[in-house]
C-alpha positions in Angstrom: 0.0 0.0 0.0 2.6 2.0 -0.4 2.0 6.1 -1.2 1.9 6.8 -5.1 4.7 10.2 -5.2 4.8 12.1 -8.4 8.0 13.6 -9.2 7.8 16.9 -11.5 11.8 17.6 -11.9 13.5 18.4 -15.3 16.7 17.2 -14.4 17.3 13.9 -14.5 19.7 13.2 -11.6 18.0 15.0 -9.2 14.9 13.2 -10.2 16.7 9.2 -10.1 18.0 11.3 -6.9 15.1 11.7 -5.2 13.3 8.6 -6.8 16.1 6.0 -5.4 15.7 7.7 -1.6 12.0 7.4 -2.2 11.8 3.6 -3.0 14.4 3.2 -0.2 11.7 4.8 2.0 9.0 2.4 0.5 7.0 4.7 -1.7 6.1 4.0 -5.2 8.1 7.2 -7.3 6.3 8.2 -11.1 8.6 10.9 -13.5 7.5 13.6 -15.2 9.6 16.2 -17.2 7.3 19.1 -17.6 4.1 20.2 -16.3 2.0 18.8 -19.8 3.2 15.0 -18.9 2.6 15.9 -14.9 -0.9 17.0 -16.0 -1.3 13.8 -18.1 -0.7 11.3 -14.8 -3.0 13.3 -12.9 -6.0 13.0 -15.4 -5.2 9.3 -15.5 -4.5 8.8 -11.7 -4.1 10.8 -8.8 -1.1 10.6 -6.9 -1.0 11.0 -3.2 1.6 13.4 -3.1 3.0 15.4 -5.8 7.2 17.0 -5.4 6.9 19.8 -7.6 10.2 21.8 -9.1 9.5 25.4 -9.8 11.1 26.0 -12.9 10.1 23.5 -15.7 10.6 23.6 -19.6 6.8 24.8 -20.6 5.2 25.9 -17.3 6.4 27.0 -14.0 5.5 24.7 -11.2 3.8 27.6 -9.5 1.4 27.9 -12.3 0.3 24.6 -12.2 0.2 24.4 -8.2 -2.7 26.9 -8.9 -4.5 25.0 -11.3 -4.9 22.2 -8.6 -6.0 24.0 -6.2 -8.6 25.6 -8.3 -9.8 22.1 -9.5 -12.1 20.3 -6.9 -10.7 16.7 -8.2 -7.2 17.8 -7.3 -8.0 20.8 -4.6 -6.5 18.9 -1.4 -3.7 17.2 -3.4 -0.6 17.3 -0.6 2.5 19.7 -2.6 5.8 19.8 -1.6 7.8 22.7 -3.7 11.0 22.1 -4.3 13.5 24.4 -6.1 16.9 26.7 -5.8 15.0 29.6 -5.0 15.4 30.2 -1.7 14.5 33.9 -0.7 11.6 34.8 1.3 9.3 36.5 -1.0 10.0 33.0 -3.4 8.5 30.9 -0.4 6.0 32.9 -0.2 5.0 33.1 -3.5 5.3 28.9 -3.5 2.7 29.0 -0.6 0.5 31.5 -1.7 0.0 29.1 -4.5 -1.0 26.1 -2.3 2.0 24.3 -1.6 1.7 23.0 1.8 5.4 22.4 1.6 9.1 24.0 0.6 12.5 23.0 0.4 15.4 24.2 -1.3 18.3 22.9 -3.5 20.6 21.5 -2.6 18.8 19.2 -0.1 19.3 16.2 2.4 17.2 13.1 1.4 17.0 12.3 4.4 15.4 15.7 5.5 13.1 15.1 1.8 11.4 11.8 2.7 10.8 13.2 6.4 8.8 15.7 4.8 7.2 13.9 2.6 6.1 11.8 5.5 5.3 14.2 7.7 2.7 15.5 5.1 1.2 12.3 4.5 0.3 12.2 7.9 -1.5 14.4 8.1 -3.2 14.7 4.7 -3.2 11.6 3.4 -3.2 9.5 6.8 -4.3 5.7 5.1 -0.9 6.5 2.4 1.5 5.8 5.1 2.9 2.4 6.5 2.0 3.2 10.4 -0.2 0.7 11.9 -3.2 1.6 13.1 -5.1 -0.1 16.0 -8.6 0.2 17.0 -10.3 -1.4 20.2 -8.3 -4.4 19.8 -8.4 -4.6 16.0 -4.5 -3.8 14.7 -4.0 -3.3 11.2 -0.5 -3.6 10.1 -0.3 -2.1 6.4 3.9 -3.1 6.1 2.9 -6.5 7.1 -0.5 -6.7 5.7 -1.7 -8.3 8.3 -5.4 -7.6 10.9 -5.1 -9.0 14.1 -8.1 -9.0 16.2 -7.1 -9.3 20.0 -4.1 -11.3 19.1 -5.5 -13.7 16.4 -4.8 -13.3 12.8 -8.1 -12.2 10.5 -8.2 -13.7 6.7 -9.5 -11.1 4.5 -9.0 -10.4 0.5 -7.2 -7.6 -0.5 -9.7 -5.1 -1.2 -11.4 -5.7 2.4 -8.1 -4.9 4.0 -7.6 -1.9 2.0 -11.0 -1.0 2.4 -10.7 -1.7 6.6 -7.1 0.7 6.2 -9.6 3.6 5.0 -11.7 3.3 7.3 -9.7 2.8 10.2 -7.2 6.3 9.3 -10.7 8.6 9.0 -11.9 7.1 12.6 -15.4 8.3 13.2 -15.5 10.2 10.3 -19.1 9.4 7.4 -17.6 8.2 4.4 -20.0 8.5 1.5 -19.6 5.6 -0.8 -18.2 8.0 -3.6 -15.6 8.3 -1.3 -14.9 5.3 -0.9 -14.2 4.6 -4.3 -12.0 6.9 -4.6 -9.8 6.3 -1.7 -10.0 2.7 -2.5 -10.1 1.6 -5.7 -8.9 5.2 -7.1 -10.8 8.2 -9.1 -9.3 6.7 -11.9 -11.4 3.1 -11.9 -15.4 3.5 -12.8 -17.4 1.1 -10.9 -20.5 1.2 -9.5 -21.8 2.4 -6.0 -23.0 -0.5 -4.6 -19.3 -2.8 -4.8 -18.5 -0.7 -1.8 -21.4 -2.8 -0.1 -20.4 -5.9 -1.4 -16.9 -5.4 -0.1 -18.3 -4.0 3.5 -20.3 -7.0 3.8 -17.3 -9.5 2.7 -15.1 -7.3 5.6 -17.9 -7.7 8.3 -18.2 -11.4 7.5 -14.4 -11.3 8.3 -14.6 -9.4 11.4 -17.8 -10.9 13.1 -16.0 -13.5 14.7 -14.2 -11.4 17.0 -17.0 -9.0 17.4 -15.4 -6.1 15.7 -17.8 -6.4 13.1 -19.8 -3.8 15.2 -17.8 -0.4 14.4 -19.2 -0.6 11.0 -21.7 1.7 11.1 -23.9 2.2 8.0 -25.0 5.6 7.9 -28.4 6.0 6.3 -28.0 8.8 3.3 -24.4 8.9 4.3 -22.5 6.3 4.1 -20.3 4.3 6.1 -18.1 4.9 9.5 -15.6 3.6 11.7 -16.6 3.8 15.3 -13.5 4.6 17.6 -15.1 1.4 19.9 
């Protein structure tokens, strides 16, 4: 499950650069050269973080930090600017176009990824590796593992990604929409109602231990996770 990072860099050593520290931090890295091809991967998948360079061969990165944000698919997409441009009024300028993030060339890797997943954290929560553990239900996304109380539950792959979602936005209504997006990704067209199929398959898996019973269905809304 690891986080999908788009890289938008024109150079290619600092984008194998920041692509090798990313694997080596176990997120899934995708290239683009120039703001058309970055615009390409977006309208075919959304990433779950985008590292954006500000000067690029046709666009600025600026520019097209502004068209996300004033796109409701890609409004809360997490941005982390990065670029030699380091004075004040350049920051500013990177925020005031909705990056939520800024570092400068030349920068530690180390310093990169941390930032990376700090952001993730706390925009993206079910994008990260960090287990997550619920009134005795433990999900263990490196691992893929749930263990209820102790004891190891059997589900398919789309139940546990679907329990990950659900257990990162805890008490939070979930319209099935959203669901489908989280899940299966903007990108896939399926119907409404697999996200019932699926919660049905995951309850079936979790009724023996009981925990089963923080699926709430939400009439009109959705679905939610109760925090016990």
């Amino acid at each position: 499950m690891s986080a999908r990072i788009l890289i938008v860099e024109d150079e290619p050593s600092i984008s194998e650069l920041i692509s090798l520290n990313l694997r080596l931090g176990g997120f899934e890295p995708h290239h683009a050269s120039d703001v058309a091809s970055a615009r390409a991967q977006i309208d075919t998948a959304l990433p779950d973080l985008i590292l954006l360079d500000w000067m690029l061969p046709d666009q600025s990165g600026v520019d097209l930090a502004r068209r996300l944000r004033a796109d409701a698919r890609t409004r809360d997409l997490p941005i982390i600017m990065i670029t030699a441009r380091a004075a004040e009024a350049d920051k500013l300028g990177g925020f005031d176009a909705g990056a939520d993030d800024y570092i400068t060339k030349p920068f530690s890797p180390r310093e990169l990824i941390a930032r990376v997943r700090a952001l993730l954290r706390r925009s993206a929560p079910e994008a990260t590796d960090d287990p997550v553990e619920v009134a005795g239900l433990r999900l263990e996304p490196h691992t893929f593992r749930v263990l209820a109380n102790g004891a190891q539950v059997r589900m398919g792959p789309t139940e546990f990604r679907l329990l990950h979602y659900l257990m990162k936005h805890l008490d939070r209504v979930l319209s099935r929409t959203r669901l489908l997006d989280g899940v299966w990704g903007d990108h896939v067209f399926i119907e409404e109602r697999t996200v019932d199929v699926h919660i049905r398959r995951l309850r079936l898996a979790l009724q023996p231990s009981g925990h089963d019973r923080l699926i709430e269905t939400v009439r009109g809304g959705g679905y939610r996770f109760l925090p016990q």
